[in-house]
C-alpha positions as CSV (number, residue, x, y, z in Angstrom):
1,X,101.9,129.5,81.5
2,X,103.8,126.2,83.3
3,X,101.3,125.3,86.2
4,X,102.9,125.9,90.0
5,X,103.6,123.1,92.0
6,X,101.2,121.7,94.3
7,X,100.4,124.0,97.3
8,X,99.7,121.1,100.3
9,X,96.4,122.5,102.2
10,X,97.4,123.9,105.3
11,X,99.5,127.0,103.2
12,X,96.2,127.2,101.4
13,X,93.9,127.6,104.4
14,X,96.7,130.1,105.6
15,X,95.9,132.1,102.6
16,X,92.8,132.1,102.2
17,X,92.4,132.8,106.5
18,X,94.7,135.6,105.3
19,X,92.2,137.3,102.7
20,X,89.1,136.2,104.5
21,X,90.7,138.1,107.7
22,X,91.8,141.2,105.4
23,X,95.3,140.5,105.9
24,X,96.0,140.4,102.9
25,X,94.5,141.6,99.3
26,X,93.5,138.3,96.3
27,X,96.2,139.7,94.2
28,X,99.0,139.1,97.2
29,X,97.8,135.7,98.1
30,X,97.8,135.5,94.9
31,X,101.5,136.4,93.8
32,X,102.6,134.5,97.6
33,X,101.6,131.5,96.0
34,X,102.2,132.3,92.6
35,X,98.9,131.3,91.0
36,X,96.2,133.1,89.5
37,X,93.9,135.4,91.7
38,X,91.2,133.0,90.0
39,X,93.1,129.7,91.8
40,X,92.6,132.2,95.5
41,X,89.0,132.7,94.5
42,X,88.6,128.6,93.9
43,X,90.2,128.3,97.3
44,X,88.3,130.7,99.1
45,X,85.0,129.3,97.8
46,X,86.0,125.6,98.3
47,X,86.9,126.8,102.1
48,X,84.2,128.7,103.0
49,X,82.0,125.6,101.4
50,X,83.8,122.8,103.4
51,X,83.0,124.7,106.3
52,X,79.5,125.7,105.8
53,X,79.2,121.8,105.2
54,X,81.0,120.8,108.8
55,X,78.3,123.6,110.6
56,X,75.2,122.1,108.5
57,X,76.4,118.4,110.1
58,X,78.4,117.1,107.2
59,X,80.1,115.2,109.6
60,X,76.7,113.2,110.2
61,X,77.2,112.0,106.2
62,X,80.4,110.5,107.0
63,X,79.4,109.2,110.4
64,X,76.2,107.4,108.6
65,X,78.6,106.0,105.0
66,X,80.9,104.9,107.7
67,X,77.9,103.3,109.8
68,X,77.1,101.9,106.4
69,X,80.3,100.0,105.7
70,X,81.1,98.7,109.2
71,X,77.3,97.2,109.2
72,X,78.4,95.7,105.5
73,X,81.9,94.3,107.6
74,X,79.8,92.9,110.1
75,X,77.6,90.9,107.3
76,X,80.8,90.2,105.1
77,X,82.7,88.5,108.3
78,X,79.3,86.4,109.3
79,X,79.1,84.9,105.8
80,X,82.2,84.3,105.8
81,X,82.2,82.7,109.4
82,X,79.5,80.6,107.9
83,X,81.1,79.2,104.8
84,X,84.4,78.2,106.9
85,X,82.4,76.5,109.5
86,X,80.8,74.6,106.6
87,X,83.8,73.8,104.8
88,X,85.6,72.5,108.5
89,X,82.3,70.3,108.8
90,X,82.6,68.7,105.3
91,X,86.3,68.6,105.9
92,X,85.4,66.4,108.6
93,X,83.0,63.9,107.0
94,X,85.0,63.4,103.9
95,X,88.0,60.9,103.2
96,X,90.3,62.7,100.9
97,X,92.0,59.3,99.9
98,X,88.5,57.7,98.6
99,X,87.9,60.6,96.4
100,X,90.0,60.4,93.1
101,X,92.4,63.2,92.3
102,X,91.6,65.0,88.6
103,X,94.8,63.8,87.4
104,X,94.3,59.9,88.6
105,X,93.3,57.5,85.6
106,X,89.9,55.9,86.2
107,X,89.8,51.9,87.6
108,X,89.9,49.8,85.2
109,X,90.8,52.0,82.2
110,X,94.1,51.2,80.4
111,X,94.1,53.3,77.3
112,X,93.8,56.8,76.2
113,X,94.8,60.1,78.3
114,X,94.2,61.2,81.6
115,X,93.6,64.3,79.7
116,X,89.3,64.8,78.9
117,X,89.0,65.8,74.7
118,X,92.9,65.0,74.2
119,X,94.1,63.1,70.6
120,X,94.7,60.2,72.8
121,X,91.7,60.1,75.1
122,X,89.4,60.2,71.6
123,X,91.3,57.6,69.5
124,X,92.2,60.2,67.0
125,X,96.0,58.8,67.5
126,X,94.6,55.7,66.4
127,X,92.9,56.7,63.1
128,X,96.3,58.8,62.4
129,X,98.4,56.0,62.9
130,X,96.4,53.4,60.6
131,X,97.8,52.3,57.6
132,X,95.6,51.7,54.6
C-alpha cells in the first residue's frame, strides 16, 4: 500500500478533536484522511499524551533546557569577550613589522628554501646534482 501524503498537524488535531468529541467514528477519520485506523489511534494517543504532558508542567522542561542554554550564551559571549579584549591588548603591545612573516628568509641566510624539510632547504639538490 503507497504511504498518504503528509497530513500537517492542525487537520490531525481536527481529527482526532473529532473522534475524541464523538463526531466522528476511527474508521471515518480514518478513510477522511485516508490512512489506517491504526495511524488515528497513533494520533489520538500522541494527542492525548502531549496534552497530559502541557497539564503535568511540561512546559517547565522547556522553560528550564531553555534556561539552560541562554545561561551557556551568557558564559560563551563572556569568554569570548575575554579572548578579544586579550587579543586587542597584545595587538597593541606588538610591532607587526619586527616580527618576521612565515614566508620571509631568515637574516643572514642565502641558501636553501624558504620552505622547512624542502629538497633545497636540506641540500638534497646538492647531493643530486654532484657529479662523481
Amino acid at each position: 500500500m503507497a504511504r498518504p501524503p503528509v497530513m500537517p498537524p492542525e487537520e490531525k488535531a481536527k481529527l482526532v478533536l473529532g473522534v475524541l468529541a464523538g463526531k466522528l467514528t476511527v474508521s471515518q477519520a480514518a478513510r477522511e484522511a485516508g490512512v489506517s485506523e491504526q495511524a488515528i489511534g497513533n494520533w489520538r494517543r500522541q494527542f492525548i499524551a502531549a496534552g497530559s504532558q502541557g497539564l503535568e508542567g511540561g512546559d517547565r522542561l522547556s522553560s528550564e533546557r531553555e534556561r539552560k542554554l541562554r545561561a551557556q550564551i551568557t558564559e560563551l559571549k563572556t569568554a569570548l569577550g575575554e579572548v578579544y579584549v586579550q587579543l586587542r591588548a597584545r595587538r597593541q603591545t606588538v610591532d607587526f613589522h619586527a616580527v618576521p612573516s612565515p614566508t620571509s628568509k631568515p637574516y643572514g641566510v642565502n641558501t636553501g628554501s624558504a620552505f622547512r624539510g624542502s629538497a633545497a632547504s636540506s641540500g638534497y639538490r646538492e647531493a643530486l646534482t654532484r657529479v662523481d
